[in-house]
DRENMARVEX-302268 format. One record per residue (C-alpha): residue number from 1; residue in one letter; z, y, x. Coordinates in steps of 0.1 Angstrom, whole numbers, plus 5000, padded with zeros to 4 digits. Each point is the difference from the previous one (the first is absolute). Example, Ala and Ser with C-alpha at 12.3 -4.5 7.8 and 13.67 -1.06 7.14 Angstrom:
residues 2
<rec><i>1</i><aa>A</aa><pz>5078</pz><py>4955</py><px>5123</px></rec>
<rec><i>2</i><aa>S</aa><pz>4993</pz><py>5034</py><px>5014</px></rec>
***
This chain:
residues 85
<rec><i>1</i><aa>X</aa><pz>5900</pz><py>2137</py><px>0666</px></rec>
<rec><i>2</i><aa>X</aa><pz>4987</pz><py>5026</py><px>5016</px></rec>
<rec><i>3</i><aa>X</aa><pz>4979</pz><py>4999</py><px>5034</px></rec>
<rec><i>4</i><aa>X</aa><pz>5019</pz><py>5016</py><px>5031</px></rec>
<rec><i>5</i><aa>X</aa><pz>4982</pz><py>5028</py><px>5022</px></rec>
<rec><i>6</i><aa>X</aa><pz>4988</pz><py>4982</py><px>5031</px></rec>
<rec><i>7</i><aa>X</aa><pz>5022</pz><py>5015</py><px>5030</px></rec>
<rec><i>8</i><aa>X</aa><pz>4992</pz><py>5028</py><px>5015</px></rec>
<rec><i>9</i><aa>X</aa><pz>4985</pz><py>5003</py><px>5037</px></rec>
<rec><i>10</i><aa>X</aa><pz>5008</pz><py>5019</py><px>5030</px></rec>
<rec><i>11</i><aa>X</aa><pz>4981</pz><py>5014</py><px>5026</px></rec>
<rec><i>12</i><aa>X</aa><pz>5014</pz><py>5021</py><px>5031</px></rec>
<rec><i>13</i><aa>X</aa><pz>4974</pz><py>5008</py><px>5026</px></rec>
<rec><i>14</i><aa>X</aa><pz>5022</pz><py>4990</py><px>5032</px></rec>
<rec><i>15</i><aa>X</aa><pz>4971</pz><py>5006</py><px>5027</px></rec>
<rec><i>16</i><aa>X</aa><pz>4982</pz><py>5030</py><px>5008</px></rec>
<rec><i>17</i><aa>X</aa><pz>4963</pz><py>5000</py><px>4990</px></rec>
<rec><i>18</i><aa>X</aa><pz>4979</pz><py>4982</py><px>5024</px></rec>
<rec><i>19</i><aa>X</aa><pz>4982</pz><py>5023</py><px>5027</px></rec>
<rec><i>20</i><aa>X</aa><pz>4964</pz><py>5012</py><px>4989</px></rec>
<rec><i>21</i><aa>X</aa><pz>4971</pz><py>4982</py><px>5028</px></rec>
<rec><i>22</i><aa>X</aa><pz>4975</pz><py>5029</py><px>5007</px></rec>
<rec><i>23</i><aa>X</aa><pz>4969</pz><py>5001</py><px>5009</px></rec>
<rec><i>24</i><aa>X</aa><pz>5004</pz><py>5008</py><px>5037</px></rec>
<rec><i>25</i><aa>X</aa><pz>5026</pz><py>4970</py><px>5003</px></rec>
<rec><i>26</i><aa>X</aa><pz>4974</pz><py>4978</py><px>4990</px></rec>
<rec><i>27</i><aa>X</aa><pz>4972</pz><py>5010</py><px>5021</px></rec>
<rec><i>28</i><aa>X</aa><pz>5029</pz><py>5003</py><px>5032</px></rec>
<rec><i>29</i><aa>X</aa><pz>5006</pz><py>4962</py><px>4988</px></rec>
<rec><i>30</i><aa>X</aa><pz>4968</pz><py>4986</py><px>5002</px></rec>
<rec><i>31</i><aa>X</aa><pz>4993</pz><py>5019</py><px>5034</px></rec>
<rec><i>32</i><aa>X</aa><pz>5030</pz><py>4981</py><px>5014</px></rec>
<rec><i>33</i><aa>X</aa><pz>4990</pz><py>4963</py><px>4987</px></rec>
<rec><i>34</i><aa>X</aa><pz>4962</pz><py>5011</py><px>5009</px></rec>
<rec><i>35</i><aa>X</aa><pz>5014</pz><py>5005</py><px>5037</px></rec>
<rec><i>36</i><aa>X</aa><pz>5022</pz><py>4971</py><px>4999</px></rec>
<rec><i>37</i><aa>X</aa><pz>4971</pz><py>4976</py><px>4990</px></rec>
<rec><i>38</i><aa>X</aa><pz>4979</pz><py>5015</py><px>5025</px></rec>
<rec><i>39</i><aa>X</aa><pz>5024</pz><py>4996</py><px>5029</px></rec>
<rec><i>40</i><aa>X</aa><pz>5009</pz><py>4966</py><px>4987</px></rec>
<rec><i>41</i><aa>X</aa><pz>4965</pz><py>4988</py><px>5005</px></rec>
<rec><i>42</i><aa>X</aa><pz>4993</pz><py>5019</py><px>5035</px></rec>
<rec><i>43</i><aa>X</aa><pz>5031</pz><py>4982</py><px>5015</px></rec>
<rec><i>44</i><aa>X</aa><pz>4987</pz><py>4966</py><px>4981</px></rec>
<rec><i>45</i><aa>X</aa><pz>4962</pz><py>5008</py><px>5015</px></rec>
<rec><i>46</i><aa>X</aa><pz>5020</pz><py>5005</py><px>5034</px></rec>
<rec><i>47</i><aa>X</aa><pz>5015</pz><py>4968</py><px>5002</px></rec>
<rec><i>48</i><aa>X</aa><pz>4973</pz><py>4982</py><px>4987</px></rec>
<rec><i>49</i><aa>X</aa><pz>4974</pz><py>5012</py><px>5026</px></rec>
<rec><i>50</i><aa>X</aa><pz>5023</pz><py>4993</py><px>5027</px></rec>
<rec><i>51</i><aa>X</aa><pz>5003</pz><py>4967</py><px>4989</px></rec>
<rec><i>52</i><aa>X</aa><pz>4960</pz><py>4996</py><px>4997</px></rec>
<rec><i>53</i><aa>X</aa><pz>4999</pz><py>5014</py><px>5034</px></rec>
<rec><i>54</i><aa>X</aa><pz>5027</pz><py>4977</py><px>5014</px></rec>
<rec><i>55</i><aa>X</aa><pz>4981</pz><py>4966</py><px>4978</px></rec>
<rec><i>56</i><aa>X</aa><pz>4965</pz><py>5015</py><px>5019</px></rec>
<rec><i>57</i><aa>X</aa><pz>5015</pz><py>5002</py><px>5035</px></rec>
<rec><i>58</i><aa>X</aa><pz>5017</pz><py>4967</py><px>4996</px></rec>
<rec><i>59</i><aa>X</aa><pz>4970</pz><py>4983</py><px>4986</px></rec>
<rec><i>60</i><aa>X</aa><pz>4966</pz><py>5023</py><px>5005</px></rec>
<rec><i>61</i><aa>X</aa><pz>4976</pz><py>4998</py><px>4964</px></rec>
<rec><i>62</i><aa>X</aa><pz>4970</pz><py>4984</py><px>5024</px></rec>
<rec><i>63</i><aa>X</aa><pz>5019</pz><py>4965</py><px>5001</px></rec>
<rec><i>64</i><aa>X</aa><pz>4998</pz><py>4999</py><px>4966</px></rec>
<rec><i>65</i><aa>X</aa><pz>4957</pz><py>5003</py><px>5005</px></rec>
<rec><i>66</i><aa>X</aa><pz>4980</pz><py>4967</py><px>4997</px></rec>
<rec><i>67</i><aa>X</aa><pz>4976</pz><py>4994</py><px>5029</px></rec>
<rec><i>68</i><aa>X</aa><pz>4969</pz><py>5016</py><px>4999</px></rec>
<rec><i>69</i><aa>X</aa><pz>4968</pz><py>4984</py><px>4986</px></rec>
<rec><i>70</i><aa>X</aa><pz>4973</pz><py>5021</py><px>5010</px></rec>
<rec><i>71</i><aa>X</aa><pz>4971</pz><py>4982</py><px>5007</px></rec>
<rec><i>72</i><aa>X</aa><pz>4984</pz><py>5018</py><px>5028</px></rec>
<rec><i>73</i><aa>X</aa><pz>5034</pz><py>4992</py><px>5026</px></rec>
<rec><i>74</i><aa>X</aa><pz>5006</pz><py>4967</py><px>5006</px></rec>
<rec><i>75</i><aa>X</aa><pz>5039</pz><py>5006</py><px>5008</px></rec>
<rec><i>76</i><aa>X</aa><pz>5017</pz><py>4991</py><px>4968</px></rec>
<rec><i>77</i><aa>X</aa><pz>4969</pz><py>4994</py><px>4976</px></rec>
<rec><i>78</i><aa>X</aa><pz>5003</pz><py>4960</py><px>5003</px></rec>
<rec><i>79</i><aa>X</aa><pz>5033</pz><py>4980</py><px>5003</px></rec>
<rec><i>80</i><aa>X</aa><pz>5010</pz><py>4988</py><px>5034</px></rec>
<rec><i>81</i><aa>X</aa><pz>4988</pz><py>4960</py><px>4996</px></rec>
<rec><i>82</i><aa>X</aa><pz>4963</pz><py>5014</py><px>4989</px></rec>
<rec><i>83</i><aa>X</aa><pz>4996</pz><py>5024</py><px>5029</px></rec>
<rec><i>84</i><aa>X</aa><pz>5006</pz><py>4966</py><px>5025</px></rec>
<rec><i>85</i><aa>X</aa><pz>4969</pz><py>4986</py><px>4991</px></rec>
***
């Protein structure tokens, strides 16, 4: 018995070579995403300082401060039921 050639294979080229990316497209490219990233995070630094500014007005940073404990003022340097006697 003898061994029988393995079929043959066909190619056809059906598409058009793919379009060549130069050097100029690329650096065009990464100009664009470069501004869009940059835009991106001005509008989200926008909107976030408005709402750090809208937080502050609603509830001002100094009634987060504990009372102060310096000793050479009397106002706020001992509790309440201390200064009474």
């Amino acid at each position: 018995m003898q061994d029988a050639p393995p079929p043959s294979i066909v190619v056809q080229l059906v598409q058009t070579p793919a379009h060549e990316t130069t050097l100029g497209e690329v650096v065009w490219g990464s100009l664009a995403f470069t501004a869009v990233l940059l835009l991106l995070a001005m509008v989200l630094g926008a909107v976030l300082s408005g709402l750090l500014l809208a937080w502050n007005r609603r509830r001002p940073p100094e009634a987060d401060h504990l009372p102060s404990v310096n000793p050479f003022t009397s106002k706020g340097s001992l509790p309440p039921s201390s200064q009474a006697r």
